[in-house]
C-alpha positions, 0 to 999 in steps of 0.5 A: 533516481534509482527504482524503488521497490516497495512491498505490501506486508501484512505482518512482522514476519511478512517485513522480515521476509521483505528485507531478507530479499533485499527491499529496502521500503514497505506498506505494512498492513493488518488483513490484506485479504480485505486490501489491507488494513491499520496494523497495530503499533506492535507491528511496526515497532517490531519491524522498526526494531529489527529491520532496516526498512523504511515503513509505510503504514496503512490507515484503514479501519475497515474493508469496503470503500473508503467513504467514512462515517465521523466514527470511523474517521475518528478512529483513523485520526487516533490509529495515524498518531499511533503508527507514527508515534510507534516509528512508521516513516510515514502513512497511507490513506485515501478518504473519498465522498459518496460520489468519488471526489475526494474528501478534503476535509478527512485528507487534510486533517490526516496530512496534518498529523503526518507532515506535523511529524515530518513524515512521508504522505501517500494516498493509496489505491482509494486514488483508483475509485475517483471520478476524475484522476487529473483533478485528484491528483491536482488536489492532492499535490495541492494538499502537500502528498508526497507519493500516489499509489495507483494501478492506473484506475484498471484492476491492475497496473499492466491494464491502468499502464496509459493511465500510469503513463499519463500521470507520470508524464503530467504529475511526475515532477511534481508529487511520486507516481507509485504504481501497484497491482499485479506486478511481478518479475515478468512485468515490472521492467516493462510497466516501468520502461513503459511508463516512466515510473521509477516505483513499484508495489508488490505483495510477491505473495506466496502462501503458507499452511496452518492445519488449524484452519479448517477442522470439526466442520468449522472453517476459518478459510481466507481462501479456497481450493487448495490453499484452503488452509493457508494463509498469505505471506511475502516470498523472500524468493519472489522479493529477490527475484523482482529486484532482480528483474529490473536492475 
């Protein structure tokens, strides 16, 4: 297999910054400042329509964890057919109970709607909360998942890297190891020599400014010190630059 790049987009623009670096799959995503969000049915239409990506839509209603009330979970049922009805090739999502197990209820009802589709199932980084990684993984892989998104349950993938390893050598061949979480040019090609994954996820963040942000005293700021007044965005450059950092 060769390895896949996948890139964590938060915007139409974002996506077509991916694929002019040469990604060839992306996460798309609605406020990745609060670690990403449902987009709307717009934004994947916009990219399907003009990109030749592969497009992974999150399913998440909101920031925090991922322990959902009915209301909340009735919202993502509805958001999964939308995204999929709008083109996405598949859904990412993760719905765990209180005590970091995993909700099979809530996971099973959405992998229905995505494989009903014939679409890709992947179980985000909600995987990096769970109380116990064998017996999730086992469950998911038994739920019909196709791909886990996981920084190894460390902040980011280089400090989860035994953990990735351990999942790759145990669950490889039978469901995706995807790994995410502060991989860059300078790490990729030995996280992946390291563990055995032939997948990685990046933001390849870079940031752009909008002078509107802070002005009259009121301030809309995502972010502090000097980039006060700017927002997140995909580097064209930062894409092709991991991509070339593992060929």
């Amino acid at each position: 297999m060769r390895p896949v790049v996948e890139i964590c987009c938060g915007s139409y623009y974002d996506a077509k910054q991916a694929a002019l670096g040469g990604a060839g799959r992306i996460e798309l995503n609605a406020a990745l400042m609060l670690g990403g969000l449902t987009p709307t049915a717009a934004s994947v239409r916009m990219v399907k329509e003009n990109t030749d990506l592969k497009v992974v839509a999150m399913v998440r209603p909101r920031g925090a964890g991922f322990c959902y009330l009915e209301e909340e979970f009735a919202v993502m049922e509805r958001e999964c057919r939308e995204i999929l009805e709008a083109g996405a090739d598949g859904a990412a999502f993760g719905c765990l109970g209180k005590d970091g197990s995993l909700d099979e209820e809530k996971n099973k009802r959405l992998l229905d709607i995505i494989k009903g589709r014939g679409r890709e199932a992947v179980f985000h980084r909600a995987f990096d909360c769970v109380r116990d990684p064998f017996e999730a993984m086992e469950q998911l892989i038994d739920l019909g998942a196709d791909r886990v998104l996981t920084s190894g349950l460390k902040p980011t993938a280089a400090q989860g890297r035994d953990m990735i390893r351990r999942l790759q050598d145990r669950y490889g061949h039978r469901i995706q190891i995807l790994a995410g979480s502060g991989i860059n040019k300078g790490n990729a090609r030995e996280l992946m020599e390291y563990t055995g994954i032939r997948q990685i996820h990046s933001s390849c963040k870079s940031w752009r400014e909008d002078p509107t942000t802070v002005r009259n005293g009121v301030s809309y700021s995502i972010a502090g010190g000097d980039k006060a007044m700017c927002h997140d965005v995909v580097s064209r450059q930062m894409v092709e630059e991991l991509i070339e950092s593992i060929r």
